[in-house]
LUMKOLMI-679737 format. One record per residue (C-alpha): residue in one letter; x, z, y. Coordinates in Angstrom, 3 decimals, padded with zeros to 6 digits. Example, Ala and Ser with C-alpha at 12.3 -4.5 7.8 and 13.67 -1.06 7.14 Angstrom:
<kolses>
+----+----------+----------+----------+
: aa :        x :        z :        y :
+----+----------+----------+----------+
:  A :  012.300 :  007.800 : -004.500 :
:  S :  013.670 :  007.140 : -001.060 :
+----+----------+----------+----------+
</kolses>
This chain:
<kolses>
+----+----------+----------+----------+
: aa :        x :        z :        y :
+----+----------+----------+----------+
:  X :  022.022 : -140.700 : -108.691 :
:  X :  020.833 : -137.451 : -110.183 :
:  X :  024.740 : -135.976 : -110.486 :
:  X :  025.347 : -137.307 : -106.725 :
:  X :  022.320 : -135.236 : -105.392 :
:  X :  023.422 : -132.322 : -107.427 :
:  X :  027.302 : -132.000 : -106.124 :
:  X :  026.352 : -132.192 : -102.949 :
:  X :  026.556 : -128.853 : -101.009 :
:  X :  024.946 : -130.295 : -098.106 :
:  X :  021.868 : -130.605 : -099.709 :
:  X :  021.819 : -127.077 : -101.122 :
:  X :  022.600 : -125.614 : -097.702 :
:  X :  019.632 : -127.653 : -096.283 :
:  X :  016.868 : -127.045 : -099.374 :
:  X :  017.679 : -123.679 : -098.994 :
:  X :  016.678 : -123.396 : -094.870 :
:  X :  013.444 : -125.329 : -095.966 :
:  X :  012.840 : -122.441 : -098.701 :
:  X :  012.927 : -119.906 : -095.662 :
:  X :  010.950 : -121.619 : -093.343 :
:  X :  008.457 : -122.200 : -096.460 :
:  X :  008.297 : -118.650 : -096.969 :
:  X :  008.084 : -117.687 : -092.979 :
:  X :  005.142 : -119.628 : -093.011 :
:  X :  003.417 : -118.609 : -095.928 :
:  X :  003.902 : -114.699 : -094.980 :
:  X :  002.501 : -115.489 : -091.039 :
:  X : -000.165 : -117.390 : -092.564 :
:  X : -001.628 : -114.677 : -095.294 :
:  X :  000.276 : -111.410 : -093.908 :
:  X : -000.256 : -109.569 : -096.825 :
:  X :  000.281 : -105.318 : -097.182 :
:  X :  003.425 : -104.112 : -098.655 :
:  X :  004.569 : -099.917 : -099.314 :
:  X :  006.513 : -098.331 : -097.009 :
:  X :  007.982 : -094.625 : -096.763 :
:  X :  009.835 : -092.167 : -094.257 :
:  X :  011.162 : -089.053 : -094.416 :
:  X :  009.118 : -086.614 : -092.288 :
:  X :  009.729 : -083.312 : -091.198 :
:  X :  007.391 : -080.570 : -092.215 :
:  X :  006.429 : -078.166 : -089.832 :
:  X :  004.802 : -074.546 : -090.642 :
:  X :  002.070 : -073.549 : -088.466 :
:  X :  000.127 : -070.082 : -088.171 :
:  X :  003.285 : -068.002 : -089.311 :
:  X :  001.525 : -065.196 : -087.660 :
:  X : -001.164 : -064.701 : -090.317 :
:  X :  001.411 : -063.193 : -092.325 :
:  X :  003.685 : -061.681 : -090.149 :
:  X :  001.026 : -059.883 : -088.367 :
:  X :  000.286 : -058.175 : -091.633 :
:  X :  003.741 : -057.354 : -092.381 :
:  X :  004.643 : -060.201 : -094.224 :
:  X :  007.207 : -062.968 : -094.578 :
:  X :  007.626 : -066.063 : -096.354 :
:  X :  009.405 : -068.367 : -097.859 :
:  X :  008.911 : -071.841 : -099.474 :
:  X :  009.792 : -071.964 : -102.758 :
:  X :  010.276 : -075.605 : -103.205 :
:  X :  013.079 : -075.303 : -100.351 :
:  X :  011.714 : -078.510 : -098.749 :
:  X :  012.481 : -079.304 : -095.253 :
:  X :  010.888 : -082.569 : -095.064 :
:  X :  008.441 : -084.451 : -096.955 :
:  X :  008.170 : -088.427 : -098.048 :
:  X :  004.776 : -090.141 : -096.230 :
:  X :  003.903 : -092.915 : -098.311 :
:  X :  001.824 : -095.632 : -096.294 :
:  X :  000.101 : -098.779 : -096.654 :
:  X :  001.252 : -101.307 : -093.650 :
:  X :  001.001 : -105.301 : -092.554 :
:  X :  004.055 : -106.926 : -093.487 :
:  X :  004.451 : -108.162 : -089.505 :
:  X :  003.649 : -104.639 : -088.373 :
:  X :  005.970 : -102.924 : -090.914 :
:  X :  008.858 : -103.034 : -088.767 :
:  X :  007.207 : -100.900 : -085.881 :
:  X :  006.714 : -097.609 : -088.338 :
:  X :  009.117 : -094.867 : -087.794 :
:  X :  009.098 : -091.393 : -088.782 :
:  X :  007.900 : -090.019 : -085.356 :
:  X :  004.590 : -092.156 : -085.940 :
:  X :  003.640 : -088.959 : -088.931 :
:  X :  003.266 : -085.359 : -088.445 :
:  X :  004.237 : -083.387 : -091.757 :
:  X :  002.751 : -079.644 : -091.629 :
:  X :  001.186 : -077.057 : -093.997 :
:  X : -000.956 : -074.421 : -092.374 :
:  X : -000.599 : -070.573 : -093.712 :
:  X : -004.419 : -069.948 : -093.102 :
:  X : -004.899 : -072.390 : -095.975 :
:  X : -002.723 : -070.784 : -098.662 :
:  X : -004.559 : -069.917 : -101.493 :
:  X : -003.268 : -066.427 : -102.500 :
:  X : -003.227 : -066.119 : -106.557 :
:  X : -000.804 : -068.947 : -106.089 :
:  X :  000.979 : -069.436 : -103.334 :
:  X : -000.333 : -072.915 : -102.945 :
:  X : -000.880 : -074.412 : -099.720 :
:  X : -001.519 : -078.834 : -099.231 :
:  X :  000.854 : -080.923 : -097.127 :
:  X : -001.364 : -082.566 : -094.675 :
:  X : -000.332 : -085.792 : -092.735 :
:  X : -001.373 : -086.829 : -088.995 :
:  X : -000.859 : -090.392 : -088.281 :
:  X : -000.009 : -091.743 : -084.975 :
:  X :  000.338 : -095.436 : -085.448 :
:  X : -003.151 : -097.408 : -086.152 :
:  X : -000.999 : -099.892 : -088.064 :
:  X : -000.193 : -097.858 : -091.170 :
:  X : -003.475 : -096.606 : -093.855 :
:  X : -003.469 : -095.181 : -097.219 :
:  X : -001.768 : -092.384 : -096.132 :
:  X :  000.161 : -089.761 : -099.184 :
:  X :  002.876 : -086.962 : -098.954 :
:  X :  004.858 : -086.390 : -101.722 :
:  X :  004.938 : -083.108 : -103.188 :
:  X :  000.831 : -082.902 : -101.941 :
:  X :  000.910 : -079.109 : -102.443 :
:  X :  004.200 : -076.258 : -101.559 :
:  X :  004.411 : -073.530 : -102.837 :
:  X :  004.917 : -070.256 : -100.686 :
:  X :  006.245 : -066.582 : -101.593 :
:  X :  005.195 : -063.931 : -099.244 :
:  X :  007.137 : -060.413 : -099.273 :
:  X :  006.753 : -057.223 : -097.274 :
:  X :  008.459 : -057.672 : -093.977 :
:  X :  011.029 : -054.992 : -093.550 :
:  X :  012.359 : -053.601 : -089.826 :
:  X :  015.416 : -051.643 : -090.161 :
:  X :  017.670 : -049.453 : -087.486 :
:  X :  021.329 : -049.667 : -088.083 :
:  X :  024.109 : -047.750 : -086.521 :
:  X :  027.323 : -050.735 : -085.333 :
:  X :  030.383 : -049.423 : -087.066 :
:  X :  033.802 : -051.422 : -086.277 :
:  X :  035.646 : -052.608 : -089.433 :
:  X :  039.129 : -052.909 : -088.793 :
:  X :  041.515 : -055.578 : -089.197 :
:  X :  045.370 : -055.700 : -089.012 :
:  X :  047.351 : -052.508 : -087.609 :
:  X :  048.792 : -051.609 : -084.106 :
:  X :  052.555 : -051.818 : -083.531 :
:  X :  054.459 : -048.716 : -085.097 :
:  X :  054.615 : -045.839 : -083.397 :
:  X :  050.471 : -046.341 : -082.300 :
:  X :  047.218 : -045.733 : -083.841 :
:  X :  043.684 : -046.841 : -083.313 :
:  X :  041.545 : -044.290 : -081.503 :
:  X :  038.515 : -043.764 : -080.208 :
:  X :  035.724 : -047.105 : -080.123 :
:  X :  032.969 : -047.509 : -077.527 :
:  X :  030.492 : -049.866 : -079.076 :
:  X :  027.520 : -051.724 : -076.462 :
:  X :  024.932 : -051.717 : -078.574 :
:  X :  025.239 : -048.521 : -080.804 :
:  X :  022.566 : -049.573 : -082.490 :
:  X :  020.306 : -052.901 : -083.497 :
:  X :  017.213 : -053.748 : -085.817 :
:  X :  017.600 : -055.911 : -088.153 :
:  X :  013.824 : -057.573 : -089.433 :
:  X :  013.436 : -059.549 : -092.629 :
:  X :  012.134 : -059.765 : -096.251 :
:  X :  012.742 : -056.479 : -097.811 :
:  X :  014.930 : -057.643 : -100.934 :
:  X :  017.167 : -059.655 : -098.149 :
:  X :  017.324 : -056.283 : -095.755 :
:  X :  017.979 : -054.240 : -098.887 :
:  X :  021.130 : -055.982 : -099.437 :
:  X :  022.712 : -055.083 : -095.989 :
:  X :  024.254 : -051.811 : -096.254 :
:  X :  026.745 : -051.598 : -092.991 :
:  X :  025.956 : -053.526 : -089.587 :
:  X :  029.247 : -054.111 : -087.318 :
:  X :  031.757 : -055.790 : -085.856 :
:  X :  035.429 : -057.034 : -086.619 :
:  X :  038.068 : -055.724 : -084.477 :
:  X :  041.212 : -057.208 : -085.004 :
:  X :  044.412 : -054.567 : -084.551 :
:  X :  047.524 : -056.831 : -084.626 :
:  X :  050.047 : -055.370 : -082.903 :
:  X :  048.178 : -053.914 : -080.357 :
:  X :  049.869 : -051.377 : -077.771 :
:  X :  047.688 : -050.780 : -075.348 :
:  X :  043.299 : -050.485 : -075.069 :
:  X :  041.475 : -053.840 : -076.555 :
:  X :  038.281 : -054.689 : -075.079 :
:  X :  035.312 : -057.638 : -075.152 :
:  X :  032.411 : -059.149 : -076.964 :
:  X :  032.169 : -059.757 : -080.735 :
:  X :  029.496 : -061.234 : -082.772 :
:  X :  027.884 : -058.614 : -085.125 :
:  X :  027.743 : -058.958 : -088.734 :
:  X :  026.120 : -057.338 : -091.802 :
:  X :  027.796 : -056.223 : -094.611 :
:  X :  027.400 : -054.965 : -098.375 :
:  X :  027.801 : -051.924 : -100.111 :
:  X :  031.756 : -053.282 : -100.934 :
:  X :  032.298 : -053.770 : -097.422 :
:  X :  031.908 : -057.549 : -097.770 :
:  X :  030.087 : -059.806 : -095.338 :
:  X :  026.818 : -061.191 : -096.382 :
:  X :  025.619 : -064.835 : -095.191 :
:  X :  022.430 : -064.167 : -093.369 :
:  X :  018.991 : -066.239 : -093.968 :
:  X :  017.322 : -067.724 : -091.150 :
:  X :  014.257 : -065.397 : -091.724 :
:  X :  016.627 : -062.446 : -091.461 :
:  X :  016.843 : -061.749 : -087.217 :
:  X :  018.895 : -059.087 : -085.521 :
:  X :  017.879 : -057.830 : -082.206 :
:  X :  021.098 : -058.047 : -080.686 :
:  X :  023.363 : -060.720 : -082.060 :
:  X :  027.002 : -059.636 : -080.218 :
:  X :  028.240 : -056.414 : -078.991 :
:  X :  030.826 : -055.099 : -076.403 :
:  X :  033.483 : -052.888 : -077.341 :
:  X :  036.171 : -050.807 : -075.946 :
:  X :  038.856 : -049.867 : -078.076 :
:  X :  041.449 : -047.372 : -077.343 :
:  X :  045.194 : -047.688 : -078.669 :
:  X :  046.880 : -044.374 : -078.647 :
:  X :  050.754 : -043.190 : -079.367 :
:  X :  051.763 : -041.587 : -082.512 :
:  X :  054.271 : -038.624 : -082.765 :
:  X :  055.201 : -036.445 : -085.110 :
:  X :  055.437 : -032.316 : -084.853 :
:  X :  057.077 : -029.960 : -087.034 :
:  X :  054.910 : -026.664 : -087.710 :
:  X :  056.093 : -023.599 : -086.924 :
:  X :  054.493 : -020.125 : -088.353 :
:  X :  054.644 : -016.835 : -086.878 :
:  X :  054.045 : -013.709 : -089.205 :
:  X :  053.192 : -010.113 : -088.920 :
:  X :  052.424 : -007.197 : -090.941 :
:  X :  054.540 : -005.611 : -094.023 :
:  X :  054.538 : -005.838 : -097.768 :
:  X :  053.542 : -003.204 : -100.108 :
:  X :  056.528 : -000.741 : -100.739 :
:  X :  058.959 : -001.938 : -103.749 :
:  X :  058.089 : -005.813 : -102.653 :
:  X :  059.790 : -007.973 : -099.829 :
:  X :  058.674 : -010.636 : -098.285 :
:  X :  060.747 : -014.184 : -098.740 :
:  X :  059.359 : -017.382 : -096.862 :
:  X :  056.216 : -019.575 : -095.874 :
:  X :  056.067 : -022.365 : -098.318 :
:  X :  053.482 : -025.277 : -096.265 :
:  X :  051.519 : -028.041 : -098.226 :
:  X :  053.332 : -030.107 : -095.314 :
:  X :  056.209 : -029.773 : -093.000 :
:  X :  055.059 : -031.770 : -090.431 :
:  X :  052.037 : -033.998 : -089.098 :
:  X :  051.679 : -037.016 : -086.957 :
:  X :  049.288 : -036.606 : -083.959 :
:  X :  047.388 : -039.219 : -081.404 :
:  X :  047.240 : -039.086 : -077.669 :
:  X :  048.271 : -039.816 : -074.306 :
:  X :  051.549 : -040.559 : -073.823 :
:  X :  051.914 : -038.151 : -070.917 :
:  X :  049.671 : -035.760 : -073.188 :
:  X :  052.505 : -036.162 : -075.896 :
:  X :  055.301 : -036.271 : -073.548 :
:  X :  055.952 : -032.079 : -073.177 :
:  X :  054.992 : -030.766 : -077.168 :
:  X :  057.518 : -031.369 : -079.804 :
:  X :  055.552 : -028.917 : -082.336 :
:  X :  052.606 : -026.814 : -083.311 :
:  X :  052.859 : -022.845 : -083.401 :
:  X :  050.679 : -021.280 : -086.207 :
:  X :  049.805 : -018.149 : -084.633 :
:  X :  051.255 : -014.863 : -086.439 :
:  X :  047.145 : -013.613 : -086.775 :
:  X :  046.443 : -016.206 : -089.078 :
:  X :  049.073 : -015.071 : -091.653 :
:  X :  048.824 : -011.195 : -092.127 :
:  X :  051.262 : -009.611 : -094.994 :
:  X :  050.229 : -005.994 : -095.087 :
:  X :  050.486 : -004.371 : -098.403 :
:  X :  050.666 : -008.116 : -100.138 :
:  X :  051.859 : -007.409 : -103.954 :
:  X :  051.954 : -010.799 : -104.861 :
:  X :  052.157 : -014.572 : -103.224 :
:  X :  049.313 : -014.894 : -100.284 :
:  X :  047.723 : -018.100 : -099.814 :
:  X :  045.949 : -019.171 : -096.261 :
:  X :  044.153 : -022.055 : -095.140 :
:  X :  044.597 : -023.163 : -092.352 :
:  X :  042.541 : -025.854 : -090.237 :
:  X :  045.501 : -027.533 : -087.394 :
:  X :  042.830 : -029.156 : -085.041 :
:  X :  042.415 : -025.595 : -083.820 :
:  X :  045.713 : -025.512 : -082.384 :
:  X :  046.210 : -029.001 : -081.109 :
:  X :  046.799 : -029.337 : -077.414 :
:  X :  043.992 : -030.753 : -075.839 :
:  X :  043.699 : -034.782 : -075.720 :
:  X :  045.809 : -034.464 : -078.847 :
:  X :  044.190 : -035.521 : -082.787 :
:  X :  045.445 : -035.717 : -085.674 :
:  X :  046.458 : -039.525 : -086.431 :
:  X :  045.816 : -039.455 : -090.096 :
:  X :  044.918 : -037.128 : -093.327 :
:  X :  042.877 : -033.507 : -093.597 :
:  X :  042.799 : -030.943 : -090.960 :
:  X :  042.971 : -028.310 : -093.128 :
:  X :  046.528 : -027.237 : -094.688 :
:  X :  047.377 : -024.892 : -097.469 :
:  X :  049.986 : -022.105 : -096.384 :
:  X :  052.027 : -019.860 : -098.922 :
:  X :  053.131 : -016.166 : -097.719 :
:  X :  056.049 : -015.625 : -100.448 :
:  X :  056.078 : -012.124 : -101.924 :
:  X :  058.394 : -011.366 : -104.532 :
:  X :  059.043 : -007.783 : -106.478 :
:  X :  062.226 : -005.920 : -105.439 :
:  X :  064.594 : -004.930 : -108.672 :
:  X :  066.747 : -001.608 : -108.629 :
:  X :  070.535 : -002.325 : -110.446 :
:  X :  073.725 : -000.342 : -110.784 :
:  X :  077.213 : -001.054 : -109.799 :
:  X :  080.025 :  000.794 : -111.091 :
:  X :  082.931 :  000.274 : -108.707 :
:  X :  086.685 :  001.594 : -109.157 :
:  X :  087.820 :  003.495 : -106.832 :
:  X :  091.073 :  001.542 : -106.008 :
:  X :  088.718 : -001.023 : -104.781 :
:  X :  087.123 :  001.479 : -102.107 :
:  X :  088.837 :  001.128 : -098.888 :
:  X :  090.218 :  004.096 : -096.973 :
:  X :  089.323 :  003.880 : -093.238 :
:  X :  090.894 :  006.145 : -090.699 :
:  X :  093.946 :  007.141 : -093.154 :
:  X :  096.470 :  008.968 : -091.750 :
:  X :  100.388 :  007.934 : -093.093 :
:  X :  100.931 :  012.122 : -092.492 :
:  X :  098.626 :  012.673 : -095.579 :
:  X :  097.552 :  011.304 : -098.979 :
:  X :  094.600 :  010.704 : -100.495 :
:  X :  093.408 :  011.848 : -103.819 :
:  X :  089.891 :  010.929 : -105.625 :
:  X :  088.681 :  013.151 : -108.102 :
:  X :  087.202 :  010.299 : -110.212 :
:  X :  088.469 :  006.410 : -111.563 :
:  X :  084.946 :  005.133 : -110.827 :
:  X :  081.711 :  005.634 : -109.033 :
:  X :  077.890 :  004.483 : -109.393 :
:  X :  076.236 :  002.670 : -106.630 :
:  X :  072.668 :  001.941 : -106.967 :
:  X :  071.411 : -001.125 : -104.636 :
:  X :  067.669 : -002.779 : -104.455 :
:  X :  067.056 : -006.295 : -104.142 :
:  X :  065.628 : -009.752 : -104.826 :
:  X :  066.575 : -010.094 : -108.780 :
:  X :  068.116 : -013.004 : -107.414 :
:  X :  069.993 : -011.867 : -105.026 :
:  X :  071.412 : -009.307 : -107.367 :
:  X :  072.740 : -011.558 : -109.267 :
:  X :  075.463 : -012.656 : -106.426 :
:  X :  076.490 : -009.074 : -106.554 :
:  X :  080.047 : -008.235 : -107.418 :
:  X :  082.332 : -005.528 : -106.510 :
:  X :  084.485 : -007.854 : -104.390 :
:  X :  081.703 : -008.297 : -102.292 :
:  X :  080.331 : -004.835 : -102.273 :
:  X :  083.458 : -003.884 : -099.078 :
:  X :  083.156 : -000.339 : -100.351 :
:  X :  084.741 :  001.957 : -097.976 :
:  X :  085.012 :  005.665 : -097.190 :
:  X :  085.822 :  007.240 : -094.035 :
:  X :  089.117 :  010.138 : -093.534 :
:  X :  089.939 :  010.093 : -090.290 :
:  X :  088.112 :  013.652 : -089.503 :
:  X :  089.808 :  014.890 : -092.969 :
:  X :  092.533 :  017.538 : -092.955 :
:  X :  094.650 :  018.801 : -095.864 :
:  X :  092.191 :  020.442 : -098.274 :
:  X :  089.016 :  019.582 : -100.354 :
:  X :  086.507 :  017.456 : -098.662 :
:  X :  082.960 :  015.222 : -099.757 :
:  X :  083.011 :  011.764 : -098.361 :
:  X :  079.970 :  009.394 : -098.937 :
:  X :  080.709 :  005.745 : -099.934 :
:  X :  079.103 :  003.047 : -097.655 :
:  X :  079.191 : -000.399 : -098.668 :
:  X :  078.688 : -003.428 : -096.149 :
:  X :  075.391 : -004.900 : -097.906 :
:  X :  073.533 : -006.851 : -095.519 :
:  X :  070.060 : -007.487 : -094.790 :
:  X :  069.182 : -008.745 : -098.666 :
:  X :  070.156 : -005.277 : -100.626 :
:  X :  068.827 : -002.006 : -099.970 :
:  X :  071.324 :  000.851 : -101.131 :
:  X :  069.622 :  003.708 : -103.135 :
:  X :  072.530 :  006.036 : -104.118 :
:  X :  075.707 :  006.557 : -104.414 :
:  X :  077.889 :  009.101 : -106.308 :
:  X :  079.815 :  011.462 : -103.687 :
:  X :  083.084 :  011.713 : -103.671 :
:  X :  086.017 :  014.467 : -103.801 :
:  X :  088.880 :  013.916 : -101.703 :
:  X :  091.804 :  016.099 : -101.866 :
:  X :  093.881 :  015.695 : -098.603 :
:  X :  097.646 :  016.625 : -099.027 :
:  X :  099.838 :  017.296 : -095.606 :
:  X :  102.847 :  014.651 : -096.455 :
:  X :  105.199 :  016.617 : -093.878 :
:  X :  104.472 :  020.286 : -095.385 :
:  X :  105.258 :  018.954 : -098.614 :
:  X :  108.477 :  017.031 : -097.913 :
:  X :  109.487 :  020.662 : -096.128 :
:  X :  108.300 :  022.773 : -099.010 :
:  X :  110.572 :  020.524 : -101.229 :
:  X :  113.449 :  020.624 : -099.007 :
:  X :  113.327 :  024.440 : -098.836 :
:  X :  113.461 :  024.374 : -102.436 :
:  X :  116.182 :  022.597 : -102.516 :
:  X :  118.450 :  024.585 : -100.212 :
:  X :  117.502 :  027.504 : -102.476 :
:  X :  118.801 :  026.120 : -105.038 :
:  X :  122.563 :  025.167 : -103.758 :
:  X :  122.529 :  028.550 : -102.344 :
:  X :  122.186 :  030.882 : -105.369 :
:  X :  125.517 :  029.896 : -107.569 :
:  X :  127.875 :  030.982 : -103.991 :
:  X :  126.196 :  034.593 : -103.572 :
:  X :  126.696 :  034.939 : -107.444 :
:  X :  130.556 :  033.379 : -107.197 :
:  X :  130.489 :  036.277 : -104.046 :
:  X :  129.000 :  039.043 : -106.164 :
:  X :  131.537 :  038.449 : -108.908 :
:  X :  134.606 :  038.214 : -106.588 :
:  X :  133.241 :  041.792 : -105.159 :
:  X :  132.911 :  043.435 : -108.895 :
:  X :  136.569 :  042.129 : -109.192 :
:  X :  137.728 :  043.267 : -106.537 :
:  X :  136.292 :  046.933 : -107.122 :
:  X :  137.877 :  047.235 : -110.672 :
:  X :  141.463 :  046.157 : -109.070 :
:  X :  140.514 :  049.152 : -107.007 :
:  X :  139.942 :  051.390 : -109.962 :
:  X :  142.673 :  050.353 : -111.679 :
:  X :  145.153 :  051.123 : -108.979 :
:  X :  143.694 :  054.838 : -108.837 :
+----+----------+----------+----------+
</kolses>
């Protein structure tokens, strides 16, 4: 009998409905108290007894809410909720050596005594409230399609307060916003949200009791076109004697400028005027700085790098060298095939100035030495040597020369006379002997 009442799952099932209903009855019959809890949130009241002195807070036990603890009917426990508590500390009450200030407790529901918060006490650290002015600076991300630049920003705010603890404020170093620059060919504008950032340009997470007084900002953005212009450099004055002046050496050769398009459309270069690079009596290199912006067209800026340019005025010593030329290499001009030509040297000295350099490429070949006959007649003349230099040598002196002009014709005739005077004498002897024989025949006969 015992086994049979044991294996039978009927029975459980049934004893253990009677168990309940036991229980159900007991509990409506006694209704004893149990412990209950909720999670409440804690409010802060009378913030403006420190911020009216110039303070902030903060609660150092980062609690948001705060467990009630209550003593409730068991039949009544199911109609407590958090809403039926009111969690708050009051900032009048803080008790300053501390910090300290109690967690007090309203109860709205008449069901629930015995009443606790757990922590009792937070603790709150006050610091000097701080109010500073920042100017909005745009940080830029991404660049504009080649060939275009980022110009000028308009920024809606220009400036905001930010207000918080001091040690929180101290941190923020740039206030701005993020414009993004992908691509972009033409003006960007519209509304960004502004952010703080650190001393490495990085954005810092703000804390609620950190406020800005404006929290976005409008912007206008212009795009502009790049080009790029040679420079071009005017000069004036003269070096000091025995020096010659060789080139402008630039730091660059060219720079890239922002504007307009149309602005951009008519300049291909900038002219460096000739007043800002003077050479008189320069002995040496002469070095100028110059600042471009000055001579930009106007609506036009420099897209990138320093103003300000370094410009070389080249000055280099001239060097005095001899040439000794033969003078089989020095052309006759204006020859005439009825005379000849005699020098009365082999060689002659030509001194020429120049650019040590320069010098160097010297030879005789190159020297197109030539002297001028045409106005020479037979005799004795002086004729100067000129040489086809060029604008890189300066001839100092030259050795005259001493042409003796002969008269081809009067010498051919001279020679020709001499001849016929020759042939001629051995008939008028052959004569003069036939005449002497003649006269001693004559003798002879007498």
């Amino acid at each position: 009998m015992e086994k049979k009442l044991i294996n039978n799952l009927k029975l459980k099932i049934l004893s253990v409905f009677i168990a309940f209903f036991v229980w159900l009855a007991v509990v409506n019959i006694s209704n004893p108290d149990i412990t209950g809890t909720q999670n409440v949130p804690l409010e802060v009241l009378n913030e403006s007894v420190l911020t009216s002195s110039g303070k902030t807070y903060e609660l150092l036990d980062d609690k948001n809410t705060v467990t009630v603890s209550y003593r409730v009917r068991t039949l009544d426990s199911g109609s407590v909720s958090a809403s039926d508590f009111r969690a708050y500390i009051d900032l009048a009450d803080m008790y300053e050596p501390t910090g300290a200030v109690p967690i007090k407790i309203d109860v709205k529901n008449s069901h629930v005594d015995s009443v606790t918060a757990k922590p009792a006490v937070i603790r709150v650290r006050t610091e000097d409230l701080q109010q500073k002015p920042f100017e909005l600076t745009p940080k830029y991300v991404g660049k504009p399609e080649d060939g275009y630049s980022q110009g000028s920003v308009s920024l809606s705010p220009s400036k905001i307060v930010v207000s918080g603890p001091q040690s929180l404020v101290g941190q923020i170093s740039t206030v701005g916003i993020e414009i993004r620059l992908d691509g972009a060919t033409e003006d960007l504008t519209g509304t960004l949200p502004i952010k703080c950032y650190d001393a490495n340009g990085n954005e810092i997470s703000l804390d609620d009791r950190v406020t800005l007084s404006r929290t976005e900002a409008d912007y206008d953005q212009s795009i502009l076109k790049v080009k790029d212009l040679s420079l071009n450099f005017e000069t004036e004055g003269r070096v000091a004697d025995g020096y010659r002046y060789t080139g402008i050496e630039s730091s660059i050769k060219s720079v890239k400028v922002v504007g307009l398009k149309s602005d951009l459309a008519e300049i291909s270069s900038i002219t460096i005027p000739k007043k800002e690079l003077n050479m008189d009596g320069a002995t040496a290199d002469k070095k100028v700085t110059i600042d471009l912006s000055q001579y930009l067209p106007k609506g036009v800026s420099l897209a990138e790098g320093e103003s300000q340019i370094t410009v070389t005025i080249k000055v280099e010593p001239l060097e005095t060298r001899d040439f000794v030329l033969g003078s089989d290499s020095i052309r006759q001009v204006g020859a005439s095939s009825h005379y000849s030509y005699q020098f009365d040297r082999d060689t002659v000295t030509v001194r020429i100035k120049g650019l040590t350099e320069d010098l160097d490429q010297l030879t005789e070949e190159n020297l197109e030495a030539e002297v001028d006959v045409s106005d020479m007649g037979p005799g004795t003349h002086t004729a100067q040597v000129s040489l086809q230099l060029g604008a890189a040598y300066e001839l100092v002196s030259c050795d005259p020369l001493q042409i003796t002009v002969h008269d081809r014709t009067a010498d051919e005739t001279e020679t020709a006379a001499e001849s016929q005077d020759t042939s001629s004498r051995p008939a008028e002897s052959e004569s003069k002997m036939e005449g002497t024989s003649e006269a001693s025949s004559s003798s002879a006969q007498e």
